[in-house]
N, C-alpha and C positions, 0 to 999 in steps of 0.2 A: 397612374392615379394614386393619390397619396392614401396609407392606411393607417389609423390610429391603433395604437398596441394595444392600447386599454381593450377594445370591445377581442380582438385574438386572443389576449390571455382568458379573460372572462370565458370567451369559448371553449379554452383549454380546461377551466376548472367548473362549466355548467354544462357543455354541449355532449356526444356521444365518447368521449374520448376521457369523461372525465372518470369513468369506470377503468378504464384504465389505470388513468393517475389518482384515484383515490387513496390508495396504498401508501402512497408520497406525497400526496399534496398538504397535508401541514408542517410536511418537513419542507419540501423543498418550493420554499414561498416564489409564487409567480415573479413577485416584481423582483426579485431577484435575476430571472431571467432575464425580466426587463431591462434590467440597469447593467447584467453584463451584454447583452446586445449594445445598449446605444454607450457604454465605454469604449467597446471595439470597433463603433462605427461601423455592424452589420445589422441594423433594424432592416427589417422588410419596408421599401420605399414605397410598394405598391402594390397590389391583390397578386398574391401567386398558389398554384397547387398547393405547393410546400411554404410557408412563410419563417419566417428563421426561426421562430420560438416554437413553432413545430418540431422543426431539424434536432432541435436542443434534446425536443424529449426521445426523439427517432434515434440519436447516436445513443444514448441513454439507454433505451431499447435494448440495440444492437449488442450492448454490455450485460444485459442480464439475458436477454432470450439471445446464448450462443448458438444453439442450436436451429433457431430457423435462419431463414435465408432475412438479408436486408429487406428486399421487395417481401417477403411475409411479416415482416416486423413492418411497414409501411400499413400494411393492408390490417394489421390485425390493430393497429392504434385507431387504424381508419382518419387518417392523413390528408384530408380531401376538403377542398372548398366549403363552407356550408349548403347548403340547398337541396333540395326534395332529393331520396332514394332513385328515380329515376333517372335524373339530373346528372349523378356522381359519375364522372371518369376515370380509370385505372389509372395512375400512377405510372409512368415507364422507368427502365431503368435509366436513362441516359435523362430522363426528371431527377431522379433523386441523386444522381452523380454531380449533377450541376447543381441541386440546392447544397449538397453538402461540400463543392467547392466555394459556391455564394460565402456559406457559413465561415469557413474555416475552423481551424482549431484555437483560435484566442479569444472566441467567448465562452466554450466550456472550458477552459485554461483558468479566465477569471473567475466563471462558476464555480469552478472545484476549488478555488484559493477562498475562497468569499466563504464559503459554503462548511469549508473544514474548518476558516478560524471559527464558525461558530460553534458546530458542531465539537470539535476534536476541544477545544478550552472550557467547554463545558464539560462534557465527559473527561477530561484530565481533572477536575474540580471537582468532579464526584466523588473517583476512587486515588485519592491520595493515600500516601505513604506520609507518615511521619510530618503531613504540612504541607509535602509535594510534590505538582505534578510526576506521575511516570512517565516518561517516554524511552524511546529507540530510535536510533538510525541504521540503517543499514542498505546497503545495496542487491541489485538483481539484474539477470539481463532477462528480454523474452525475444525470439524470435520472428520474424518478419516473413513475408511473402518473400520468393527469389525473383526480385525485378531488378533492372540495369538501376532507376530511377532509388531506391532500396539498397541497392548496394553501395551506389557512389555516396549516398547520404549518411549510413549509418555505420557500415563496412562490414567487415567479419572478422570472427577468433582465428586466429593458427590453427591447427591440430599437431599432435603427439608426432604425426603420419609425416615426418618429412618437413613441416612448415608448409604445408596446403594449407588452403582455405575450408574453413567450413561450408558444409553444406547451404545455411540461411546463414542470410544479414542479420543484425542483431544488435538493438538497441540498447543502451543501457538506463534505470532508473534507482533514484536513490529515494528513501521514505524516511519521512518522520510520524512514528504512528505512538498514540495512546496507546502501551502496553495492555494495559488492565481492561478496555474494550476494542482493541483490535483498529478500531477509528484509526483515519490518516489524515494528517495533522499538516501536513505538507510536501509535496513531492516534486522530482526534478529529471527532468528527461533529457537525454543525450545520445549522440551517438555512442558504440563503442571503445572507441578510441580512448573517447576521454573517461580516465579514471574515479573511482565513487570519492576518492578527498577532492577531486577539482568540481565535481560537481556540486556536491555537499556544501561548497564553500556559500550558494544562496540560501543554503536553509537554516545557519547558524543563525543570523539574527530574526530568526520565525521563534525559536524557543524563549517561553514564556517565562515572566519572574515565578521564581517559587516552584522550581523545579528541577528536576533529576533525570539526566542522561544518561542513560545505558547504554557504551557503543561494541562493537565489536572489538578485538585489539589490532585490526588495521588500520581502524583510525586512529590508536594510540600515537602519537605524535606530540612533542614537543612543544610546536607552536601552537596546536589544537588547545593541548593544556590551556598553555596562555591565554590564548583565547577566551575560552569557554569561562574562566577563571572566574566571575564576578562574587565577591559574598554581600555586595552594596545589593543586588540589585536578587541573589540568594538563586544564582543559578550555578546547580554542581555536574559534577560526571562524575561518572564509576565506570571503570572497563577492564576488564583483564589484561596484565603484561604482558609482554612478548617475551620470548624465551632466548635466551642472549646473554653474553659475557656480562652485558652491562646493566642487567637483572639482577646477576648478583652480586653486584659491588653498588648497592644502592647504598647509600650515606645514612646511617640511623641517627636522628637527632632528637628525638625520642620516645622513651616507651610507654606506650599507653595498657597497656597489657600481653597477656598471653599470645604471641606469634599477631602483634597488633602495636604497629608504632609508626612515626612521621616520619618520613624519611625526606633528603634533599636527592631532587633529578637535577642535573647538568646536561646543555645542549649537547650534540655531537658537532664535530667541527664543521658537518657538511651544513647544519641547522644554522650556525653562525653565519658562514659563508652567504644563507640565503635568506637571513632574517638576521641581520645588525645586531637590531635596533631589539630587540629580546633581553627580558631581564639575566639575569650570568645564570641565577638557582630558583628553584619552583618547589617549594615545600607541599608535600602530598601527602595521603594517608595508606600506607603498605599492609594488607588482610592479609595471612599468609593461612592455608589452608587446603589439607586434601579431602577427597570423598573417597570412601571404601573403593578397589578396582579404578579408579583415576590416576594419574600422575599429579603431584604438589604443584601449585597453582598459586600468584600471589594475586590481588586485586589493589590496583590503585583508583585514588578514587580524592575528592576533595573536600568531602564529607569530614570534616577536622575533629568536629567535639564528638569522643567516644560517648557523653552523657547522653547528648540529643542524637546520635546513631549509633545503637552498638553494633561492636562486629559482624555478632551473630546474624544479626537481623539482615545487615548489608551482603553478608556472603549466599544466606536464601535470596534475596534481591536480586543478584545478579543473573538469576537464572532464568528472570523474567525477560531477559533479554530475549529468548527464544519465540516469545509469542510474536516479534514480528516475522521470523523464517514462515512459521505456523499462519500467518498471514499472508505472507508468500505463497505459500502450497494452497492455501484458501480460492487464490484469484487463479493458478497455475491451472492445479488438479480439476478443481471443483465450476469454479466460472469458464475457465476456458476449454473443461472437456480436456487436458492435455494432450492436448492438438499440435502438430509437427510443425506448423507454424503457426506460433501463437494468435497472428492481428491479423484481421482479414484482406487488409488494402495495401495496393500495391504502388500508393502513391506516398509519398514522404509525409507532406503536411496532412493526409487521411487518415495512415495511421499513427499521427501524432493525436491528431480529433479522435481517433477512437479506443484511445487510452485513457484520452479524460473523460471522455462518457464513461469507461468503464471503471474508472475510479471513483465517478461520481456515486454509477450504479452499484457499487463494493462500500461504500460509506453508506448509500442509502438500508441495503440491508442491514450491515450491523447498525445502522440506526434503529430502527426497527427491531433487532432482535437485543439492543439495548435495554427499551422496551417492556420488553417479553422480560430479559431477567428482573429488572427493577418490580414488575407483578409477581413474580416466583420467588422474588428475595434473593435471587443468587448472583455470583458472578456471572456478568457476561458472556466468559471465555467457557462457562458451564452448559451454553445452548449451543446446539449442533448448527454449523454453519450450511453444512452439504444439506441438511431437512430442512431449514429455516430457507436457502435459496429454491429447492425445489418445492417447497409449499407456497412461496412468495410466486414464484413464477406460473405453477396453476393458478394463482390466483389474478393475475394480470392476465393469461390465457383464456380466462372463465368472466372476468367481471362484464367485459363486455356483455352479457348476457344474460343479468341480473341487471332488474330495476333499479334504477338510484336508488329509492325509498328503502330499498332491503338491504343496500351497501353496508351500513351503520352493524347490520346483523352478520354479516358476513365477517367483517374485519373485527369484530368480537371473537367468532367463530374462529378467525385464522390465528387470532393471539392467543386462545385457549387451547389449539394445535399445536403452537408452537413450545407452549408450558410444558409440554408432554414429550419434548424432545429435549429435556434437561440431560447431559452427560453426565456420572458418576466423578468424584474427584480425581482428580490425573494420581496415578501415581508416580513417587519417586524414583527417577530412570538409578536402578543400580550394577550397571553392566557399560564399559567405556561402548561410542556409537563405532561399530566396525562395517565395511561394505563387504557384502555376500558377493562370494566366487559365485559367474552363471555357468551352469553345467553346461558341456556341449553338447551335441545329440547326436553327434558323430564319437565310434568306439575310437578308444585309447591306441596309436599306433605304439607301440609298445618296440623298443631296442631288438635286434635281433641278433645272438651270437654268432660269432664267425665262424665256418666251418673249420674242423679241427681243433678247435677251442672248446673245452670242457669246464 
């Protein structure tokens, strides 16, 4: 029997579920849903328990409530047909297994892309630098359930141990996120194998005119340069060099000030050999610069007019780079419970679905506590993200249970909470980052002299 979307979403944003989604429902617009469903040619054709823009919000769920079980996140959205309380059927698991293979993973794929360019070009357009946009790239793996299905798909790291395998499979993901609110801006998934430059290479033309890259120095590279290069169109990078012979024979052509001058980079021959067609020389801007306890450090970067960016500014700048790791640990530590295997499912295309729900549900918070700063006046990156998700999550735990009519008071209630979890200003790290020896708890076998020996 054929079902029209219109009167299901309607039900998603008027019927008992919408205590629920009230939290997000002016962010994340129904027909939104709508429109990545019938892109991916997975509309629900016909009346079922689960209908697919249900699934949407269910995987969505499943990213912010880590801690219950899917079938409690089914039961607690209340997931079920319309019709009288008596009426309602349980949900089985081998229901929701099959709605969420119906679904797949490329209508929240297209929702999470849909969803970030509005969201992430907006918030990059609020807190500018100098004109523009801040962003990051950088990569992360997380770990998977150990299924055969998991394995062949994703693979595993080596170990230290021989060249064994690791214990989990392990996917890898690359991000482009708004530094200055945490927002992800675009993101790309892969197996292991493949490396964060070959992945990276779909999210270069995601970056917006009138903005500034922040990368790691493993994506420092040559052809990246080139790449990224545009001043028509006023898109730069800044990244730290790599430390190498050929650091410091960089070409000074000239000085624009104190340990601050343009220098010319030349390919390497292996660069040539795999990219022609590459201009011969790349004129760049070289920041040289240490921090108290640091080793000296140079910053390239293509930021050219020392008037319109001085040094100084650009060498703090760079340090902004860290808020995407700090985002990292966000979704790691905090959303996923740091848990030995990070994603729940043990099928390839399920847990590829449930990373994008959980990306969707990681942008929907700090939407939300976007929000919350912009009322408080402060930086984003100044409200707690571990309070702001476990108040958000009572709150999806609790609305159900509360009258619509009171909702309005509630999500006042939860924004004036959240103002209260404002963090003090970060201070300046003044100590290099070193890893702590773990003590053993087994005593010291201590050498023993030889008998005779004094």
């Amino acid at each position: 029997m054929g079902m029209d979307l219109g009167p299901a979403l309607r039900q998603v944003a008027e019927g008992r579920a919408e205590a629920s989604f009230e939290l997000f429902a002016h962010s994340l617009n129904p027909e939104w849903i709508e429109r990545a469903l019938r892109a991916t040619g997975k509309a629900s054709v016909r009346r079922r328990k689960l209908p697919a823009e249900y699934v949407v919000w269910l995987v969505i769920g499943m990213g912010l409530l880590r801690d219950r079980s899917i079938a409690e996140v089914v039961r607690h959205l209340d997931l079920v047909l319309p019709g009288s309380d008596h009426d309602r059927q349980e949900v089985s698991g081998g229901a929701i297994v099959q709605a969420r293979d119906r679904l797949g993973p490329q209508p929240l794929a297209w929702l999470f892309a849909h969803t970030a360019e509005v969201w992430a070009t907006a918030s990059a357009a609020e807190h500018r630098w100098r004109g523009l946009a801040v962003l990051g790239v950088d990569g992360t793996t997380l770990r998977v359930p150990d299924s055969p299905e998991n394995d062949a798909e994703f693979g595993r790291p080596g170990t230290s141990r021989g060249g064994a395998a690791a214990g989990y499979p392990q996917l890898r993901a690359v991000a482009l996120m708004v530094l200055r609110s945490h927002l992800l801006a675009a993101l790309v998934l892969g197996p292991y194998r493949d490396g964060e430059l070959t992945l990276a290479q779909t999210l270069w033309p995601k970056l917006p005119d009138r903005s500034l890259l922040i990368m790691d120095r493993e994506f420092a590279t040559y052809e990246l340069f080139q790449r990224l290069a545009n001043p028509s169109r006023e898109r730069y990078w800044l990244t730290r060099a790599k430390r190498g012979r050929r650091t410091a024979k960089l070409h000074t052509v000239q000085r624009l000030g104190p340990r601050d001058a343009i220098v010319e980079l030349r390919p390497s021959l292996q660069t040539r050999r795999l990219h022609p067609t590459l201009p011969e020389t790349l004129r760049v801007r070289a920041i040289h610069y240490q921090r108290p306890g640091f080793r000296p450090q140079i910053l390239l970067t293509s930021l050219l007019d020392p008037d319109a960016y001085p040094a100084a500014e650009i060498r703090a700048l760079y340090h902004e780079r860290w808020e995407l790791e700090l985002g990292f640990d966000e979704v790691k530590t905090h959303t996923l419970e740091r848990e030995e295997a990070s994603l729940r499912c043990k099928a390839p295309a399920r847990v590829t679905q449930e990373l994008w729900g959980l990306a969707l549900a990681y942008n929907l918070v700090r939407l939300a506590m976007s929000r919350v700063a912009r009322r408080a006046d402060v930086s984003p990156t100044r409200i707690s993200y571990r309070h702001a998700l476990n108040f958000i999550r009572l709150f999806w735990l609790s609305a159900h249970l509360v009258s619509p009519g009171a909702l309005p008071r509630r999500l006042d209630a939860l924004h004036e909470e959240l103002a209260l979890l404002i963090l003090p200003p970060r201070r300046p790290r003044r100590f290099p980052r070193a890893v702590k020896i773990k003590m053993s708890k087994f005593p010291r076998k201590r050498p023993r002299l030889r008998r005779g020996l004094k």
